[in-house]
C-alpha positions as CSV (number, residue, x, y, z in Angstrom):
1,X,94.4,112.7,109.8
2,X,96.0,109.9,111.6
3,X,98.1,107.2,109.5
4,X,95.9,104.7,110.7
5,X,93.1,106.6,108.6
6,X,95.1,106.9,105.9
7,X,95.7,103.2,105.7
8,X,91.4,102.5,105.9
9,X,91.3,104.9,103.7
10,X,93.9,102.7,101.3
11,X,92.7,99.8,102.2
12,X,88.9,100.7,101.1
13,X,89.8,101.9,98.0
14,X,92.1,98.2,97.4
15,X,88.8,96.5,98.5
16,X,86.5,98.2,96.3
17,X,88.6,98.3,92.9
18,X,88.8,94.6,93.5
19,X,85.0,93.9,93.9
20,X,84.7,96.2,91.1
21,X,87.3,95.0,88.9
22,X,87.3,91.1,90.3
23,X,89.7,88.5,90.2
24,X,92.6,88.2,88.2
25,X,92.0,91.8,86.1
26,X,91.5,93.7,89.6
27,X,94.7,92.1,90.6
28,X,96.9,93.2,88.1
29,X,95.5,96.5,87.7
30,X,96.2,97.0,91.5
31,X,99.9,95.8,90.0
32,X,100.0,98.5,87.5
33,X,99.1,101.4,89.9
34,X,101.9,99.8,92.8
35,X,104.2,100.5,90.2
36,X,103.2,103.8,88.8
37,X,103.0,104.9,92.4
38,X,106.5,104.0,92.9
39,X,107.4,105.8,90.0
40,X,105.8,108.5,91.1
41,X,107.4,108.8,94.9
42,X,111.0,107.8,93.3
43,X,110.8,111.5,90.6
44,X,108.9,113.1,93.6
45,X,112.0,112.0,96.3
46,X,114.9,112.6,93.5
47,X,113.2,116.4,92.3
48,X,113.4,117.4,95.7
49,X,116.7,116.5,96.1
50,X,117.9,117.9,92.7
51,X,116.0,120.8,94.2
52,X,117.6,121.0,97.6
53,X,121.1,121.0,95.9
54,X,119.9,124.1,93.7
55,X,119.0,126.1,96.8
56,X,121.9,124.8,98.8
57,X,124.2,126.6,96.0
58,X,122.6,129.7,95.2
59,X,123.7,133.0,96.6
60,X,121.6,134.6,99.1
61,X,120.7,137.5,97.0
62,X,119.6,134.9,94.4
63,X,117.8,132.4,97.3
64,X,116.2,136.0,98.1
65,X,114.8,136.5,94.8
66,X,113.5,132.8,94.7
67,X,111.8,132.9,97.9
68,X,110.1,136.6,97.1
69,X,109.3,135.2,93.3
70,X,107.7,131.9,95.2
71,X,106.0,134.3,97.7
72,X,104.4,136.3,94.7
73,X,103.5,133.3,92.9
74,X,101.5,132.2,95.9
75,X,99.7,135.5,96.7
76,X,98.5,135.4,92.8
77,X,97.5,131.5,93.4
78,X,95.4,132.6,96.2
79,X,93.8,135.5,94.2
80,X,92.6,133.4,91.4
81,X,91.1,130.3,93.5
82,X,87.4,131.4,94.4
């Protein structure tokens, strides 16, 4: 998926919660999910930082253990999805 499909795909979805919503209403409830988007992306961006500084400090033995535990947790994942 190109980014130029992503922003149709963006765009469509703006265009048709308007028509849906209409007018000022649509508007501002377009408003409210800019901002809880934001939200979102700025405790996304600063988890995986937090994150990145956790791994950056462990011991390898430890990182070891967390990749192998991660691994595990993924192979059980893929078990349980149909």
């Amino acid at each position: 998926m190109s980014s130029n499909d992503a922003v149709n795909v963006i765009k469509d979805f703006i265009n048709n919660t308007l028509s849906t919503l209409g007018g000022v209403k649509g508007s501002l409830a377009l408003a409210g999910l800019a901002i809880i988007m934001i939200v979102l992306i700025v405790y996304a961006v600063y988890g995986f930082i937090k994150f990145l500084r956790f791994t950056l400090r462990l011991k390898p033995h430890e990182f070891a253990l967390a990749i192998l535990a991660i691994g595990f947790a993924l192979i059980v994942i893929a078990i349980l999805l149909p």
